[in-house]
C-alpha positions in Angstrom: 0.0 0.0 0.0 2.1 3.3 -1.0 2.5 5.4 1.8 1.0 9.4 1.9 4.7 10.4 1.2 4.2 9.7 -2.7 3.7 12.1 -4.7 1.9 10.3 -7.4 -0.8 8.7 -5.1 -0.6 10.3 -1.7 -3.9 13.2 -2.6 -6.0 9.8 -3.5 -7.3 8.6 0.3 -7.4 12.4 2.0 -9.4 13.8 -1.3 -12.1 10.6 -0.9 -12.3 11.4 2.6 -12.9 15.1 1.8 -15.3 13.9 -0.3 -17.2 11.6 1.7 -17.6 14.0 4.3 -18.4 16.9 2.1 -20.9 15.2 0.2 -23.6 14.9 3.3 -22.9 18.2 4.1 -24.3 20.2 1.8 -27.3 17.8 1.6 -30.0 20.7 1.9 -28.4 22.7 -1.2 -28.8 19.9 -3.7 -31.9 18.2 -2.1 -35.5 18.5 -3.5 -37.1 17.2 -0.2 -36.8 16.4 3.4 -36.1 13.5 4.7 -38.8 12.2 6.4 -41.2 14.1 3.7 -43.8 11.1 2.4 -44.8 11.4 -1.1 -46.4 8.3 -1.0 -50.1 9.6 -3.3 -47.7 12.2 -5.2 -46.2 12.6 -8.9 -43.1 13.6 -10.8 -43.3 14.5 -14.6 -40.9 12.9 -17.2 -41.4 13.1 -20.6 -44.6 15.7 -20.2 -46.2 12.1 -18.6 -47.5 12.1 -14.7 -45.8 9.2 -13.0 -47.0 8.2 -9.8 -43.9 8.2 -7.0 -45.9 4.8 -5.6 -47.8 2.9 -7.9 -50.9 0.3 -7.1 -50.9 0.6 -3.4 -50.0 2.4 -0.2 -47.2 2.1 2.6 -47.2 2.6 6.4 -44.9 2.5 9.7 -44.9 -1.1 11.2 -44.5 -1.1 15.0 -41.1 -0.5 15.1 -40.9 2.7 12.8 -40.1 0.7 10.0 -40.9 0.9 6.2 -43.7 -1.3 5.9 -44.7 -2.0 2.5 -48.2 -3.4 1.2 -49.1 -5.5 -1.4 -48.8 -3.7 -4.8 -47.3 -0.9 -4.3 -44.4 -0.1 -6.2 -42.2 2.6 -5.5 -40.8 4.6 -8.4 -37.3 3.7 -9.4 -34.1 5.8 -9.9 -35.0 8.6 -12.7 -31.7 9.6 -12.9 -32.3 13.4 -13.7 -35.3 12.5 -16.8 -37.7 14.3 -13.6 -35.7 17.3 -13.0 -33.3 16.3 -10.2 -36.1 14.0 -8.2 -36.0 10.9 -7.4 -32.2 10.9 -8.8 -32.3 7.7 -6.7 -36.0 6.2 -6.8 -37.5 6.4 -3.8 -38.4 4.1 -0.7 -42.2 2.5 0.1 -43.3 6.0 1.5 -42.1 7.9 -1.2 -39.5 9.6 0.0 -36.2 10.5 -1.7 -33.9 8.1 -1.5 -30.8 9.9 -2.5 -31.9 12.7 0.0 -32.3 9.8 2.6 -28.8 9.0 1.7 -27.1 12.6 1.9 -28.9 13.2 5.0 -28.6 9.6 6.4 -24.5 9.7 5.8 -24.7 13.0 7.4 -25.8 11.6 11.0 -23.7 8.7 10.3 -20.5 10.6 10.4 -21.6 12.5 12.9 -22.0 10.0 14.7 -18.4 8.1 13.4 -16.9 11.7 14.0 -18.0 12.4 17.2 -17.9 9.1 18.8 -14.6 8.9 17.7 -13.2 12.4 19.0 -14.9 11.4 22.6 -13.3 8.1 22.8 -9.9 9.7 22.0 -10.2 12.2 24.5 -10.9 9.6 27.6 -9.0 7.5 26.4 -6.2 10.0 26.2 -6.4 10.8 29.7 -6.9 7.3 31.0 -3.9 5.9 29.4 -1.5 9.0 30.9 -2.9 8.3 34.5 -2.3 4.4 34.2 0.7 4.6 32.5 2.4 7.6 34.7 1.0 7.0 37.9 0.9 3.5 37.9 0.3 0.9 40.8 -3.3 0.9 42.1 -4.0 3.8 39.5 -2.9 1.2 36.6 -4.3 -1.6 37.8 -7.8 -0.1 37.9 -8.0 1.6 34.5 -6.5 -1.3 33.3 -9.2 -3.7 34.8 -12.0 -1.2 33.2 -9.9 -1.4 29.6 -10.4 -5.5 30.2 -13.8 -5.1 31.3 -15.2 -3.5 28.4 -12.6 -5.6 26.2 -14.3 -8.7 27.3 -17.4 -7.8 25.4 -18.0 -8.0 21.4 -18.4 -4.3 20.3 -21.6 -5.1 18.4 -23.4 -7.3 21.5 -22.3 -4.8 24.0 -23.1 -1.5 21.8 -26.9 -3.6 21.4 -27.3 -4.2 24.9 -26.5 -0.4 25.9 -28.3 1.1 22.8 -31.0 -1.0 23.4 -31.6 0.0 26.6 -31.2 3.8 26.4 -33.3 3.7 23.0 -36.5 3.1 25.0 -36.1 6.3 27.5 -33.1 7.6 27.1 -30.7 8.6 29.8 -31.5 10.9 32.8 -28.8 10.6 35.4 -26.6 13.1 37.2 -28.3 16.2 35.9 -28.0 14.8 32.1 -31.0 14.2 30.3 -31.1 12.6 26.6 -34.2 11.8 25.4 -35.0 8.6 23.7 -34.2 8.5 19.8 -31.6 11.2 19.9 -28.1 11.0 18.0 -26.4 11.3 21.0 -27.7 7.7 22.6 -25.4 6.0 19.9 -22.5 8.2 19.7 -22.0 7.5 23.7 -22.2 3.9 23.5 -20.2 3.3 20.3 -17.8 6.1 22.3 -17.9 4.0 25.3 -17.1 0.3 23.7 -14.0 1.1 21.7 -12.4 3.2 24.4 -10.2 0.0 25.3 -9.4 -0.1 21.6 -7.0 3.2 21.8 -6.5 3.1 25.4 -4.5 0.3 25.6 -2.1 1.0 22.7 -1.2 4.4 24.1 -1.0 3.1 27.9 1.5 1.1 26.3 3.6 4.0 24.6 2.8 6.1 28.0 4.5 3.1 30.0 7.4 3.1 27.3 8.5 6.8 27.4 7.4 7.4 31.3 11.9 6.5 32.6 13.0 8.7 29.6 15.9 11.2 30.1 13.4 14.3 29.0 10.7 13.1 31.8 13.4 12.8 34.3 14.8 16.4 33.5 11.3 17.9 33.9 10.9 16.3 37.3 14.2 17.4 38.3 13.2 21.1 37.7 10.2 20.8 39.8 7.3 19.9 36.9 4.2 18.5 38.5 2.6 15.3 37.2 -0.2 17.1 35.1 3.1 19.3 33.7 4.6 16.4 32.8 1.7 13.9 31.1 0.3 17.0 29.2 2.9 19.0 27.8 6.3 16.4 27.8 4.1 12.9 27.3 1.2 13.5 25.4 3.3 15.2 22.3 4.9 12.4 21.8 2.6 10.3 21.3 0.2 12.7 19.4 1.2 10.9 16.1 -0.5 7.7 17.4 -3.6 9.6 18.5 -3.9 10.9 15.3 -3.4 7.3 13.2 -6.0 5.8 16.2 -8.6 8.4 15.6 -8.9 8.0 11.7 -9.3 4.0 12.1 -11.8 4.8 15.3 -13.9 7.0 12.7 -13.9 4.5 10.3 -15.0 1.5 12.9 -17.6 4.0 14.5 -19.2 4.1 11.7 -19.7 0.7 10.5 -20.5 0.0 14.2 -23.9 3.0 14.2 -24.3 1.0 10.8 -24.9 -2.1 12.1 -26.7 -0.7 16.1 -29.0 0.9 13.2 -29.4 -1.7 11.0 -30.5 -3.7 14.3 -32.9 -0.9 15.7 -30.2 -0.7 18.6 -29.0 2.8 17.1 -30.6 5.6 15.2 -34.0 5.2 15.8 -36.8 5.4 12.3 -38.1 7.3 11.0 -34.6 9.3 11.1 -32.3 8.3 8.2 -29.1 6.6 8.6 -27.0 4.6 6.3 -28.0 1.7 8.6 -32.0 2.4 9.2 -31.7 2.5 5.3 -30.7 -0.9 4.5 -33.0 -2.3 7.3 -35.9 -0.4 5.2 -35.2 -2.1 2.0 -34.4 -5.8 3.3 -38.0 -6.8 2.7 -38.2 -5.4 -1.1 -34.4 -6.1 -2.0 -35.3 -8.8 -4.8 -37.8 -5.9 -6.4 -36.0 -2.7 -5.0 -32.5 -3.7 -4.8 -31.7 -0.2 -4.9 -33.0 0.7 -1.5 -29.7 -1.2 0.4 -27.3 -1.2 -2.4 -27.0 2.6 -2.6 -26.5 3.4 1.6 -23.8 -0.5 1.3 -21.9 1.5 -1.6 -21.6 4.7 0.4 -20.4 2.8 3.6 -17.9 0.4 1.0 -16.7 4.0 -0.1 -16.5 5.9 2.6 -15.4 3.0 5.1 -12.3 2.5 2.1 -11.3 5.9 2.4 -11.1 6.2 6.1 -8.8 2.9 6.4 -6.3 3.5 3.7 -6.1 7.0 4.5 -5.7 5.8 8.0 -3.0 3.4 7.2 -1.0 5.7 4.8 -1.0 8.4 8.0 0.1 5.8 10.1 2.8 4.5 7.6 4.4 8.3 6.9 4.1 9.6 10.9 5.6 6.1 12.0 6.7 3.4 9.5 7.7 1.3 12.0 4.4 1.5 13.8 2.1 -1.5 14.0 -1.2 0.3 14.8 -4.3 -1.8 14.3 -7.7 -1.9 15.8 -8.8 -5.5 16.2 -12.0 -6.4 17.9 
């Protein structure tokens, strides 16, 4: 895999992932409709012809706040541009845009993979500098946390925590999230993968705690906050920044899968996950309605990694940085 440093190929991963996170951006400039705008009795012209959005029959929510489709009905299929810009995508069983859906759906998705990502670096951060520094009792109970949460599949512990904070949300010590908001899954998926960076950088932490520049600063009188935060942490802000770019890219197919399950963003709100679990039940007549959100995860999953590992491989070639779970 060539490394960032070459010239030929090194603006390839960074100007995916500029795209990928660009795209959903600017959903409401190139959108026609909302997201959760049904259409379901409504038409689009093409061709000076009226062509209903849902043909032969009508859709609902099931129980769940699922896409429930009846018998007959046939939602329009990608009209890539013949209807003025609608429907670039086809649309879903209540005739809403699909390729809105997926702008805005990749939009909480990242938000989610972003900000998951940035809180789980920042604990972990400070966890691994007061194991590794302080050490002794200090150590051995971060360490016992880091193995508690480590003993757990991400996607059966993220379900089991999303599950239960999906049904009326979290109001404890003064914070109150109500259920269905985007923050219920960014804390979990924040919460199961902080073993996933703490542990590597405990591990640098532990390897640069007896060198010659720590012991200068504690001869000229540094405290221990002195000394984790401004002679420790920079050097090992290179691995920080390699870990959060594989986090991102993990948090994401991990609010893919809590939503495909019903254990993360909550329906009718779109996510690349809720997506896919909307088409499941038409994908042999509307394969469109999973492939499209599966390609944009494929892409910007891709991205993420091998920009990622080309960071990692230019900072620290000698690094072995992975995130296994």
């Amino acid at each position: 895999m060539p490394a960032l440093s070459d010239p030929n190929t090194s603006w390839q991963p960074p100007a995916m992932v500029v795209l990928c996170l660009l795209a959903p951006v600017y959903t409401t400039r190139v959108s026609h409709f909302t997201p959760n705008e049904p259409n379901a009795g409504g038409f689009v012209r093409e061709n000076g012809q009226k062509i209903p959005v849902i043909s032969h029959g009508s859709t609902d929510f099931g129980q769940n706040g699922s896409v429930k489709l009846t018998a007959g009905g046939i939602p329009i299929g990608p009209q890539w541009g013949a209807s003025g810009g609608a429907y670039f995508f086809g649309a879903d069983g209540l005739g809403r845009d699909v390729g809105t859906r997926l702008l805005y759906g990749g939009r909480n998705s990242l938000q989610i993979g972003l900000s998951a990502a940035a809180i789980t670096t920042i604990v972990s951060i400070f966890f691994a500098l007061l194991a590794a520094y302080f050490g002794g009792a200090t150590d051995w109970i971060i360490s016992r946390f880091f193995d508690l949460i480590w003993a757990f599949p991400v996607v059966l512990l993220g379900i089991a925590l999303g599950t239960a904070l999906s049904i009326d949300g979290f109001h404890h010590w003064g914070i109150n999230i109500p259920a269905g908001s985007l923050w219920i899954p960014t804390f979990v998926i924040a919460f199961v993968f902080i073993p996933y960076i703490g542990r590597p950088l405990r591990g640098q932490v532990l390897a640069l705690r007896n060198r010659e520049f720590v012991e200068a600063a504690t001869a000229q009188g540094a405290g221990s906050l002195r000394i984790m935060f401004t002679e420790l942490l920079p050097n090992i802000a290179s691995s920080v920044l390699v870990l959060f770019t594989l986090i991102v890219a993990n948090a994401i197919l991990t609010e893919v899968g809590l939503s495909y399950l019903g254990a993360g963003v909550q329906p009718p709100n779109a996510s690349w996950g809720t997506m896919i679990a909307d088409g499941q039940d038409v994908l042999a007549s509307d394969p469109w309605l999973s492939l499209l959100p599966g390609i944009a995860i494929t892409i910007t999953v891709i991205s993420l990694n091998v920009f990622g590992d080309g960071l990692r491989d230019a900072l620290d070639p000698r690094a072995k940085v992975r995130i296994e779970h």
